[in-house]
C-alpha positions as CSV (number, residue, x, y, z in Angstrom):
1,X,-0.6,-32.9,-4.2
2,X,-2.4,-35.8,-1.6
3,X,-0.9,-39.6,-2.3
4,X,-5.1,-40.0,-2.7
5,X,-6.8,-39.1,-5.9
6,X,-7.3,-35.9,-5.4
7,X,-5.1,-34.8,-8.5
8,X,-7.3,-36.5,-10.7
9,X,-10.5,-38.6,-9.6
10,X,-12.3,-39.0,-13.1
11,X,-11.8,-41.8,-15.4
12,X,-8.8,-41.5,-17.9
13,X,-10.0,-42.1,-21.8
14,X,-7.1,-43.0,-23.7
15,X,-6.2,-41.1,-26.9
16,X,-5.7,-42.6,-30.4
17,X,-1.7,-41.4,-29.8
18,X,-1.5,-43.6,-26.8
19,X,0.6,-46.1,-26.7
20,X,-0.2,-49.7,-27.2
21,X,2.6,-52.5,-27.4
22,X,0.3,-55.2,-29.3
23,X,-0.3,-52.2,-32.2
24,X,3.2,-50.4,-32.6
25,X,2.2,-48.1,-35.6
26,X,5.0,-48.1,-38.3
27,X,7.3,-44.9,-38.2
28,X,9.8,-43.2,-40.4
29,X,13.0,-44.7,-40.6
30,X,16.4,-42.9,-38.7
31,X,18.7,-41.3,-40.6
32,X,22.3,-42.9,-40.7
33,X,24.9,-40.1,-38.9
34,X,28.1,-42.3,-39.9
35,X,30.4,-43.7,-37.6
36,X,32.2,-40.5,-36.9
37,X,29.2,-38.4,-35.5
38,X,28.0,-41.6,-33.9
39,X,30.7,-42.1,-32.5
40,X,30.9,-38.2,-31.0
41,X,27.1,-38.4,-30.3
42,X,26.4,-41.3,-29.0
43,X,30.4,-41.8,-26.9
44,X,28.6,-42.4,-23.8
45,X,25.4,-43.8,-24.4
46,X,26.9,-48.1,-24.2
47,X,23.7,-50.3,-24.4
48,X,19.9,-49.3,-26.0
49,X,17.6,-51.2,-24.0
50,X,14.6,-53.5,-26.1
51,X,11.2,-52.2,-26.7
52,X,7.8,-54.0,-25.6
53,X,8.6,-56.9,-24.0
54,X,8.2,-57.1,-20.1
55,X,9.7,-58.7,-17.6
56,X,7.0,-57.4,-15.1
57,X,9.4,-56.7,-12.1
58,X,9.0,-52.7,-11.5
59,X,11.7,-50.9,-8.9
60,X,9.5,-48.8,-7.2
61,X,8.8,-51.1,-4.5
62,X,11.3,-49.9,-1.8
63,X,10.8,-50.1,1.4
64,X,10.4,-46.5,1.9
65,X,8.1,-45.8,-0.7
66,X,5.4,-48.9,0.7
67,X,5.9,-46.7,4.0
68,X,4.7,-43.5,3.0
69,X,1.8,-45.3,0.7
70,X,0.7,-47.1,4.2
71,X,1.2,-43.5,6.2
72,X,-1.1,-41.9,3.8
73,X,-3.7,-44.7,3.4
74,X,-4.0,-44.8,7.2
75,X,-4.3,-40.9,7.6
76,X,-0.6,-40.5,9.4
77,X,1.6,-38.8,6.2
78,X,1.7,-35.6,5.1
79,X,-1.8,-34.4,3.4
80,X,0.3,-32.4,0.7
81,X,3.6,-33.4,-0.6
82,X,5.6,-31.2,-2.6
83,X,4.8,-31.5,-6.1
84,X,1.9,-33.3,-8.4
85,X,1.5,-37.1,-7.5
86,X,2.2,-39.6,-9.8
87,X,-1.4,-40.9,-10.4
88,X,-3.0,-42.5,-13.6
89,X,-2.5,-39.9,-15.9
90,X,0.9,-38.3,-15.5
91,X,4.4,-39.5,-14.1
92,X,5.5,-35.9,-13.2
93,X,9.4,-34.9,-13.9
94,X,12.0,-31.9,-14.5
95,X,10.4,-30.1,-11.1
96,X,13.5,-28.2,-10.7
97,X,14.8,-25.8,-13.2
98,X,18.0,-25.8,-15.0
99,X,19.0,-22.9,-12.9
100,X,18.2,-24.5,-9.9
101,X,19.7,-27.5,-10.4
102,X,22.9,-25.5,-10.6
103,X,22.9,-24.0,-7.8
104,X,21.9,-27.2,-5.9
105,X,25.2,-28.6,-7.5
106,X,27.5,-25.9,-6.6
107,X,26.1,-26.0,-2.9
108,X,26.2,-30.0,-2.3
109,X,30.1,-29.3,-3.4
110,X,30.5,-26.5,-0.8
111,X,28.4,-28.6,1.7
112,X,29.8,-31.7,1.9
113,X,32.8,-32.0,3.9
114,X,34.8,-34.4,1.3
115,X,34.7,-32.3,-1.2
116,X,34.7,-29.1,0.7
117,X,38.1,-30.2,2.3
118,X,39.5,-31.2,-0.6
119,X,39.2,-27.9,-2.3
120,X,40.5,-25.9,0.5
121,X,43.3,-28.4,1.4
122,X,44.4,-27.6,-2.4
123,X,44.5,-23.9,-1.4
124,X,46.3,-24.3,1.7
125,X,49.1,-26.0,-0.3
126,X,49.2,-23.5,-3.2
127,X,49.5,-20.7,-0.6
128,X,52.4,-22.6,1.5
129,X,54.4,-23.0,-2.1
130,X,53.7,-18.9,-2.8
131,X,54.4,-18.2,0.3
132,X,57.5,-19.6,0.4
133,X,58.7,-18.6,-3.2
134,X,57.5,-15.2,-2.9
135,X,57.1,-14.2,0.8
136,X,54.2,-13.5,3.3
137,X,52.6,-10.7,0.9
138,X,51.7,-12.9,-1.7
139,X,49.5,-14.8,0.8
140,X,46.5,-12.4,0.9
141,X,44.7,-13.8,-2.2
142,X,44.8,-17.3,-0.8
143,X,43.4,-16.2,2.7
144,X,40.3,-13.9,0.9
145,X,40.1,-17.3,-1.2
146,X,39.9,-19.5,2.1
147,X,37.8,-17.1,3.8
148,X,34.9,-17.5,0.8
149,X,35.2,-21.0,0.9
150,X,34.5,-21.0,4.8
151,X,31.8,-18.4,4.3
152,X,30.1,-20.4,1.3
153,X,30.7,-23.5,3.0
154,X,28.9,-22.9,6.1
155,X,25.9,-21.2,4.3
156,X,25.2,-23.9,2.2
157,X,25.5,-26.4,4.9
158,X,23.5,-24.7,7.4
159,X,20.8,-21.6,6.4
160,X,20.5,-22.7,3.0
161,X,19.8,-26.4,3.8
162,X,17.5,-25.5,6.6
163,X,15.6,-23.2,4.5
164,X,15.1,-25.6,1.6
165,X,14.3,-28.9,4.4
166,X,11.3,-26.5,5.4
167,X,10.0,-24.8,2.2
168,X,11.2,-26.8,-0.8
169,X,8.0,-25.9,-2.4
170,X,10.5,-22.7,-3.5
171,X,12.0,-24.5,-5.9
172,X,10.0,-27.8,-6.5
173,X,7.3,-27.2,-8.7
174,X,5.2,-28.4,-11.7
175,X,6.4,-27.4,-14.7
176,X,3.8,-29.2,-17.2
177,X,6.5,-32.0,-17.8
178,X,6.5,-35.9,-17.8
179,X,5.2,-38.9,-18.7
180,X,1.6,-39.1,-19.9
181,X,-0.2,-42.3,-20.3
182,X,-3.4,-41.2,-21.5
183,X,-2.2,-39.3,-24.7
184,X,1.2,-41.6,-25.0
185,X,3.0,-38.3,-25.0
186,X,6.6,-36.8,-23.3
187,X,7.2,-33.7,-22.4
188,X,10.2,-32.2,-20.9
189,X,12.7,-29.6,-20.2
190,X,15.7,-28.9,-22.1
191,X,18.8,-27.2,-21.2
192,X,18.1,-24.2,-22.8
193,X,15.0,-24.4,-20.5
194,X,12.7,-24.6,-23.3
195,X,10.0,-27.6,-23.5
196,X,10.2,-30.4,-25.7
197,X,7.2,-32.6,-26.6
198,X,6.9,-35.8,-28.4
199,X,5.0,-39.2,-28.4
200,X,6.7,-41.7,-26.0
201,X,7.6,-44.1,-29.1
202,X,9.0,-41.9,-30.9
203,X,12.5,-41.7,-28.0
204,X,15.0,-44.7,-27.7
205,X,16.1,-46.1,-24.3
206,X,20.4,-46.0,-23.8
207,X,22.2,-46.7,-20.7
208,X,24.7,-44.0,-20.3
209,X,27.7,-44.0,-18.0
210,X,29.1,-40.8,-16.1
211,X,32.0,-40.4,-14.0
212,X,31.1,-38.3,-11.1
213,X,33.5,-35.6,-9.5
214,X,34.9,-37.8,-6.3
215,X,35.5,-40.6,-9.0
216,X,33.0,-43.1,-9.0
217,X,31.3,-43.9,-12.3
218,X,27.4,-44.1,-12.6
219,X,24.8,-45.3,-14.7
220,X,21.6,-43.3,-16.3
221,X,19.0,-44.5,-18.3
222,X,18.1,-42.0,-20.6
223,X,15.3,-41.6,-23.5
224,X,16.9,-40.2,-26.8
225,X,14.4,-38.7,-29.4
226,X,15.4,-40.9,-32.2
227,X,14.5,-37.9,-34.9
228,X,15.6,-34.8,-33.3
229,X,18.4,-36.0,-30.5
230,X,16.8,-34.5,-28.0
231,X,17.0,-36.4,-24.5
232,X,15.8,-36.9,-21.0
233,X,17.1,-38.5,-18.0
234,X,15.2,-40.9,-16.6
235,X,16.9,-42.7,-13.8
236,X,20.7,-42.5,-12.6
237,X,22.0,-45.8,-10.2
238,X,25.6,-46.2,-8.7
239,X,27.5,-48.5,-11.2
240,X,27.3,-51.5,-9.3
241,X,23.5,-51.0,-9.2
242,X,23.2,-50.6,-13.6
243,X,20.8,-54.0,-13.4
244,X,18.1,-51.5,-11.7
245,X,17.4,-49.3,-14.6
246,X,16.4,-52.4,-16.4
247,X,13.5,-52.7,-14.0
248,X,13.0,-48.7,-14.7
249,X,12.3,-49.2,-18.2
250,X,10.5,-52.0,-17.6
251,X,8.0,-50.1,-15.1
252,X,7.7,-47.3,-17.3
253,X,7.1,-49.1,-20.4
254,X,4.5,-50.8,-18.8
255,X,3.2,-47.5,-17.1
256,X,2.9,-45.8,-20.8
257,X,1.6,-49.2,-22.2
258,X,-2.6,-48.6,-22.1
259,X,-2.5,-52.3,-23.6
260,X,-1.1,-53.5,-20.0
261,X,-2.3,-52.5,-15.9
262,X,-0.5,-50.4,-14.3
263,X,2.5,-51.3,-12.5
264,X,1.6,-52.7,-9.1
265,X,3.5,-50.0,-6.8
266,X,2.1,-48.2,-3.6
267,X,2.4,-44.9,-5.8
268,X,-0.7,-45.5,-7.7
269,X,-2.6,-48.5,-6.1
270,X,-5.0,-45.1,-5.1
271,X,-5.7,-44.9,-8.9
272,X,-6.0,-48.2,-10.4
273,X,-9.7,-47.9,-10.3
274,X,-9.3,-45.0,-12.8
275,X,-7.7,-46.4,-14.8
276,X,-9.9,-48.7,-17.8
277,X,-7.6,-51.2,-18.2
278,X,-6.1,-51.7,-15.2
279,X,-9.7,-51.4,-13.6
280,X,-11.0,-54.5,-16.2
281,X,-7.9,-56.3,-15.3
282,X,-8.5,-56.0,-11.2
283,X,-12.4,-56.9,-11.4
284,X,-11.6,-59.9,-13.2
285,X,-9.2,-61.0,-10.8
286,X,-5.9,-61.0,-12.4
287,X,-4.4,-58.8,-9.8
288,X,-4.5,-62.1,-6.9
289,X,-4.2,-59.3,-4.4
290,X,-6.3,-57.3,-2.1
291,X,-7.3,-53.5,-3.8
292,X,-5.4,-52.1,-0.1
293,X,-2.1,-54.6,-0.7
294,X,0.2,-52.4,-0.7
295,X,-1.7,-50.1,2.4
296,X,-2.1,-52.8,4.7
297,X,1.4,-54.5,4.0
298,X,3.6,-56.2,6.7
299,X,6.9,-53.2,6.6
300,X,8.8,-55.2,8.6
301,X,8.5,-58.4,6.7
302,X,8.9,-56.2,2.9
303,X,11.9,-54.8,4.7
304,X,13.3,-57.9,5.5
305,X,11.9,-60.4,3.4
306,X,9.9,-59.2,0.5
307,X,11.9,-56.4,-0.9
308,X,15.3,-58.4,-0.8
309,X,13.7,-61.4,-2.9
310,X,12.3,-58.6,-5.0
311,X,15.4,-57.4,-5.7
312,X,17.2,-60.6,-6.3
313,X,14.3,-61.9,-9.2
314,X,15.6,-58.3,-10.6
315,X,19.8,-59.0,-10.6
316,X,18.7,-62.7,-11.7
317,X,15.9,-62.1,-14.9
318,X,17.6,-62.5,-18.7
319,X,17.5,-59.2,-19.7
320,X,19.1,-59.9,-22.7
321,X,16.5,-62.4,-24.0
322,X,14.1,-59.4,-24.4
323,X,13.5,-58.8,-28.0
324,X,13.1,-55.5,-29.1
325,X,9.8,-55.3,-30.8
326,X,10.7,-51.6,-32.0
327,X,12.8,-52.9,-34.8
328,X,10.0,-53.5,-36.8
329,X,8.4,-50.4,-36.4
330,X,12.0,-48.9,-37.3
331,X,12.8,-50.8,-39.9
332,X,16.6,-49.0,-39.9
333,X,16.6,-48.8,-36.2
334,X,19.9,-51.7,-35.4
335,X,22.0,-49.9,-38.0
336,X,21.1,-46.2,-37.3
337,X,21.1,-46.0,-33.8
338,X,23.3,-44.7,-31.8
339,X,24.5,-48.2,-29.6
């Protein structure tokens, strides 16, 4: 769908299962696991993030995504972009299918050089030590082995990239799933590609860590249903990048939060005026910018300037003097949880 309101151009009326930080409605307590299955559960989950207090500094600012905003504003992007927008209504996610996502896997490790090289480097080796144990014969598997690789390698890297560059609509589309500020609600995708629906207060937030195939660890911020253990990725940063997916939550908190505006980002400065609260809160004046900010901003000044001191208010906030307002909805929630 357009970056202009097109998705959706009516008011949005908020539903009594919306959610509201000023009026958390009390919910049923967790039930204790024990320290083993905690422990099993939850071994990678390190850090649950607070509920309902902002710091107001969103992530979705970059440089990039102020340019394709301006583009589209002035007429010069793309009139359809893959996908549904994120607009006033729904942040969209899980656009790619399990199956999918697979197969994009196994072809960015056939792909990319590093790891392509390493692979058959480890065959070339295995066939020199057979080959010399048990002669020349005992070489053929190796070569029909090397000869895939080649083959799969220079599919993936060539056809198969240039036919998804130009039609990724073939694998990118909407599934019914994401974030929903009108009705509070989150729907998603599981691995069993079945679709899992719940109200957004209802998940908890954890920072996860991962250690990726080449070796370097990363971080995800992901949303665990508190009652069912269901979750959802929503985020993933380098490790020396984990302060970002504070701002995440932060932005999406305050993007599910009908009690707040929403975030100031050039994704949906086209839809703040269909949006009641964050329509009262720009006529009054609370917004101290222009309704085309982010359309008419300075790139190479964000680039330079604005975006770096952004960032910087991010890696300096206390994030750890946020109190989690969810505890007392959750009256069990610090000794229950999973971190």
């Amino acid at each position: 769908m357009s970056g202009s309101a097109k998705q959706s151009d009516t008011l949005s009326r908020y539903a009594d299962s919306a959610f509201r930080s000023d009026a958390i409605p009390r919910q049923k307590p967790l039930e204790n696991p024990g320290g083993f299955l905690k422990a099993l559960e939850g071994g990678d989950l390190i850090e649950r993030l607070p509920w309902a207090q902002y710091a107001g500094l969103s992530i979705s600012l970059g440089a990039g995504s102020a340019g394709t905003h301006k583009k589209r504003a002035n007429g010069e992007g793309q009139e359809n972009l893959v996908g549904p927008a994120w607009n006033h209504q729904q942040k969209p996610k899980d656009l790619i299918k399990t199956r999918w996502q697979l197969l994009l896997m196994l072809a960015g490790a056939f792909a990319e050089y590093d790891l392509f090289g390493f692979f058959f480097v480890c065959n070339v080796l295995a066939a020199i030590i057979v080959g010399w144990l048990d002669g020349l014969a005992a070489l053929t598997p190796f070569l029909e082995i090397a000869a895939w690789m080649i083959g799969l390698h220079l599919f993936f890297r060539y056809p198969f990239t240039w036919f998804l560059e130009r039609n990724p609509e073939f694998i990118i589309k909407d599934l019914g799933c994401g974030f929903f500020r009108p009705t509070g609600m989150v729907k998603f995708r599981t691995w069993r590609e079945e679709t899992f629906e719940a109200p957004f207060i209802e998940f908890d937030p954890y920072i996860s860590y991962h250690v990726q195939p080449k070796g370097p660890v990363s971080y995800k911020l992901q949303l665990r249903h508190r009652y069912t253990g269901q979750q959802t990725a929503v985020a993933e940063v380098h490790s020396s990048s984990k302060v970002e997916l504070y701002a995440d939550w932060d932005e999406l908190q305050r993007y599910m939060d009908v009690s707040q505006p929403l975030p100031d980002i050039p994704a949906l400065e086209p839809y703040r005026h269909l949006d009641p609260t964050t329509a009262e809160y720009d006529a009054a004046g609370k917004r101290e910018r222009p309704a085309d900010y982010w359309a008419t901003l300075d790139l190479e000044w964000w680039e330079k300037e604005g975006y770096p001191a952004h960032m910087e208010k991010i890696r300096n906030f206390p994030w750890d003097s946020l109190e989690d307002q969810m505890q007392y909805s959750v009256l069990n929630l610090n000794e229950a949880a999973m971190a």
